[in-house]
Residue, then its C-alpha position, 0 to 999 in steps of 0.5 A: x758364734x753363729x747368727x742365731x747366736x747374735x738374735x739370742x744376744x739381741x733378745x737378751x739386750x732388748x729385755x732388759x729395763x728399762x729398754x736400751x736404745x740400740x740404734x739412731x739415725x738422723x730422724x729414727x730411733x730403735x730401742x733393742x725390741x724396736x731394732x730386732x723387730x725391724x731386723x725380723x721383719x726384713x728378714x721375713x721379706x728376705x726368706x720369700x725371696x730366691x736365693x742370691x745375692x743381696x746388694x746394699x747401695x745404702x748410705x750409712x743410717x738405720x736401713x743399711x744396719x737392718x738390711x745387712x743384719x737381716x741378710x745375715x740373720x736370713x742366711x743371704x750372701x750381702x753385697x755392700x757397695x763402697x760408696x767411694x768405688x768409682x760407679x764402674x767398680x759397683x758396676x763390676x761388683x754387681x756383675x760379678x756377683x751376679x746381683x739380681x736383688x738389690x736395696x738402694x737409696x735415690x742416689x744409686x738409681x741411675x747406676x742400678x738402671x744403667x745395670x737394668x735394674x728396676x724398682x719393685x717394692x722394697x728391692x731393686x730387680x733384674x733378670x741374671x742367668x745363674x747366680x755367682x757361683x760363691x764359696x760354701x757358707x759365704x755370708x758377706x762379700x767384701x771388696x776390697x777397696x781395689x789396689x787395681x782397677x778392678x777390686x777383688x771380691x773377699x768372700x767370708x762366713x757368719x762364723x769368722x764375720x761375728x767371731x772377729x765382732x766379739x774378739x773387739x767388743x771384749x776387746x773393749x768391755x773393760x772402757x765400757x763405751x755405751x755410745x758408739x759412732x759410726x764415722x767409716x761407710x758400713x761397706x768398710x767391714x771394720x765399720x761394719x764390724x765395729x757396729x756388731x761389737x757395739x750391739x754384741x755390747x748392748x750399746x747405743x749405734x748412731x749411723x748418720x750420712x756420711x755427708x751429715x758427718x762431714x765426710x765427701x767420698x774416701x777423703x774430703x772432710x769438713x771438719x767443723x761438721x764432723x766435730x759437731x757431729x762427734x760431740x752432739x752424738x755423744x760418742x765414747x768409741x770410734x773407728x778411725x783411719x789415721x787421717x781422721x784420729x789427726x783431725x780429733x787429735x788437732x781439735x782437742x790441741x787446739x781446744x775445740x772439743x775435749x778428750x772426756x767424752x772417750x773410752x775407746x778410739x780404734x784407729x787402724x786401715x794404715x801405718x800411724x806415725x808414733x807421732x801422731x800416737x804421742x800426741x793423742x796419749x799428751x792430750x788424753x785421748x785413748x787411743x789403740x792401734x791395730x791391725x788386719x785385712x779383709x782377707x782375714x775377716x778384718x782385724x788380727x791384732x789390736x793394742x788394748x787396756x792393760x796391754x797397750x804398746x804404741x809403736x805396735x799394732x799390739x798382740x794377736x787377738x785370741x781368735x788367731x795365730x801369727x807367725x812371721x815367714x823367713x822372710x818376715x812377711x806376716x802369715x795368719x790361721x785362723x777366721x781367714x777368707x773362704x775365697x776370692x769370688x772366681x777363684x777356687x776356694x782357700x783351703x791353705x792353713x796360713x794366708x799370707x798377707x804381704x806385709x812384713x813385720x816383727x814381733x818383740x819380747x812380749x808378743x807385739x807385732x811392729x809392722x815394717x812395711x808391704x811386700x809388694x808395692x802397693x801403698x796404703x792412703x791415710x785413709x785405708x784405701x788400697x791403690x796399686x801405682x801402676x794403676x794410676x800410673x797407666x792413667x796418666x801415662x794412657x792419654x797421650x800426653x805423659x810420657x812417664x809418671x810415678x806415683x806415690x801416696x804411703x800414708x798420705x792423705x792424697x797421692x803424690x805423681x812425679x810427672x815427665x810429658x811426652x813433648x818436653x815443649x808442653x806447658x805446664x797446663x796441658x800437663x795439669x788437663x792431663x793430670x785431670x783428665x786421668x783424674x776424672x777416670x779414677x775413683x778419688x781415693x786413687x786420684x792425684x792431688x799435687x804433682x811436680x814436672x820433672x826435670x829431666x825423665x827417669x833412665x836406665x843410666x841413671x839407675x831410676x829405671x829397671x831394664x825393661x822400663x819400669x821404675x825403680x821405686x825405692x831409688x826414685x823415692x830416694x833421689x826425689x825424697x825434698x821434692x816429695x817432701x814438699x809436695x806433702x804439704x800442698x795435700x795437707x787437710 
């Protein structure tokens, strides 16, 4: 589908009687008509402008919809900046991507200004020599949510963002959701793609703040707050990151909200335990695992109605192709990524994506971990361990660190101090002060003093000095174990 494909769809919804309502914020309300109108009316502002990127420094509500749909619509590259970057990951994004018009809210001024933009009108401007140099045809850069310190730049078509749009709202037509929630920031492209497939649907979009919702930075959630929020929108579907389906999951075991009011609930961005899963078939939540990477527009697989099994992440969508290399790694064609920003285009018929996996009799894909080292939180985010790792081992005080945080709501470090004198609050000023350089999806959030530091001898270093991650993992399983529990929500 191609964008004017998505303004027909608009313009049939919005003739509809009586008049649907298409989106709602905290103090807005859009019927379909009112929505695209306000959608062509940015679009019109957007067209009068040089041709560059567009950044969106936007928290979720009605703006950041309009804006990002009238950049699509205008044919302008958009830029969504993930509000749990650390401010110096936006700041890379926007130079970068050679940003020279931006929409923000007051809660990016200073960032924007540090940048040497300024206010004017409904933009934010500064004077860039030359633009991003982008692959032909991209409609949306996407950062990844940075497995370094510097997050790479994902560039996608219209054409693969609205195809992956529709494959999910057909996907779900069968539960017919007419009230969808957005719970993930709209810099997330699931989310953002989750609200496509609900307007593709012709149903209703609630895009609040995500402080409104409960919701601080990549992790910290008040729970009451969010499940308030849930049962006042009336929301049939969601997205959701594992660490959130187990807060819903929690609160209709203990009977603080009820299961009716669901249709649909995709959960994806990590490894879900089947136990998890078990427990939202037991208390009636309808539940769908899937799959995908921003490098292939998002979402690959995903269990659905009639063909749902948990344990996998369900069949390829029909958009795609999956095959598994010989080494098991997960390969797919199809809407993949049209580049890196700075980096020559992709032109290979398979992208390879680093995990592994394997399909069973029926065509299911059961994920069997990452190839590479790099863990996945709870929460969808991307963190590289040596990263971290250089954080706290930089500073003067650690001598060895190892970091750990596969599935988990915070990350986990295994810490030895460069003097074995030191107490255990310079090691906890150390940890903080590494800390305070991270952005918090990245952070340490318990830690344990080792008592003796790792070695070659011992077969927990590599012979160049590196950690041996699986026989740490391993050697250190209890002690891990019982550092879960300090980081449990």
């Amino acid at each position: 589908m191609q964008p004017e494909g998505l303004r027909a769809i608009l313009r049939q919804h919005a003739g509809r009687l009586p008049q649907p309502l298409a989106l709602r914020g905290d103090t807005r309300r859009y019927t379909y008509t009112q929505f695209l109108d306000e959608v062509e009316r940015r679009e019109a502002l957007l067209r009068a402008e040089p041709e560059a990127v567009l950044a969106l420094a936007l928290e979720n509500g009605p703006d950041a919809l309009l804006w990002d749909l009238a950049a699509l619509l205008a044919g302008r590259p958009c830029l969504p900046l993930p509000p749990f970057f650390s401010p110096q990951q936006r700041a890379h994004c926007l130079a970068q991507c050679r940003v020279n018009l931006a929409v923000a809210d007051s809660g990016f001024s200073a960032e924007l200004e540090a940048a040497g933009f300024q206010p004017d009108g409904h933009f934010w401007r500064r004077t860039v020599n030359g633009g991003a140099i982008l692959p032909a045809g991209t409609a949306k850069v996407t950062y990844t949510s940075g497995t370094t310190a510097q997050p790479k730049g994902v560039c996608l078509s219209a054409e693969s963002l609205l195809q992956v749009a529709g494959e999910l709202e057909a996907a779900s037509r069968s539960s017919a959701p007419a009230h969808y929630l957005a719970v993930l920031p709209l810099a997330v492209l699931l989310e953002n793609l989750g609200t496509y497939a609900a307007l593709l649907a012709g149903a209703c979009v609630t895009l609040l703040p995500q402080r409104q919702l409960g919701i601080q930075g990549a992790s910290g959630v008040d729970w009451p707050k969010l499940l308030a929020s849930v049962v006042l929108s009336g929301a049939q579907s969601l997205i959701l990151v594992p660490q959130l389906l187990l807060g819903l999951v929690t609160a209709i075991e203990r009977g603080h909200l009820g299961p009716g009011q669901f249709r649909f609930v995709a959960v994806g961005g990590a490894r879900v335990s089947p136990d998890l899963l078990a427990r939202a078939a037991r208390v009636g939540l309808p539940v769908f695992e899937g799959y995908g990477l921003s490098e292939c527009a998002s979402v690959v697989c995903l269990n659905r109605p009639g063909a749902n099994r948990p344990g996998s992440v369900g069949q390829p969508l029909p958009h795609v192709r999956v095959r598994l290399a010989e080494d098991g790694e997960v390969l797919v064609s199809g809407p993949v990524l049209l580049g890196y920003l700075g980096e020559p285009p992709f032109t290979g018929p398979w992208w390879p994506t680093g995990d592994l996996g394997e399909f069973d009799a029926d065509g299911y894909l059961h994920l069997r971990g990452r190839k590479k080292h790099q863990f996945i939180t709870s929460f969808g985010r991307n963190v590289n361990p040596d990263w971290v790792e250089a954080e706290l081992t930089q500073r003067g005080t650690i001598a060895q660190a190892f970091v750990h945080g596969e599935g988990l709501p915070g990350n986990l470090a295994l810490l030895w101090p460069l003097d074995p004198a030191c107490t255990d609050q310079v090691l906890a000023d150390a940890v903080a002060s590494a800390n305070a350089a991270l952005p918090d999806y990245a952070r340490v959030r318990a830690w344990r003093r080792l008592e003796v530091p790792f070695s070659t001898a011992d077969g927990l270093l590599t012979a160049n000095g590196r950690p041996r991650r699986e026989a740490i993992l391993a050697r250190y399983r209890s002690t891990l174990l019982e550092l879960e529990h300090e980081v449990e929500p």
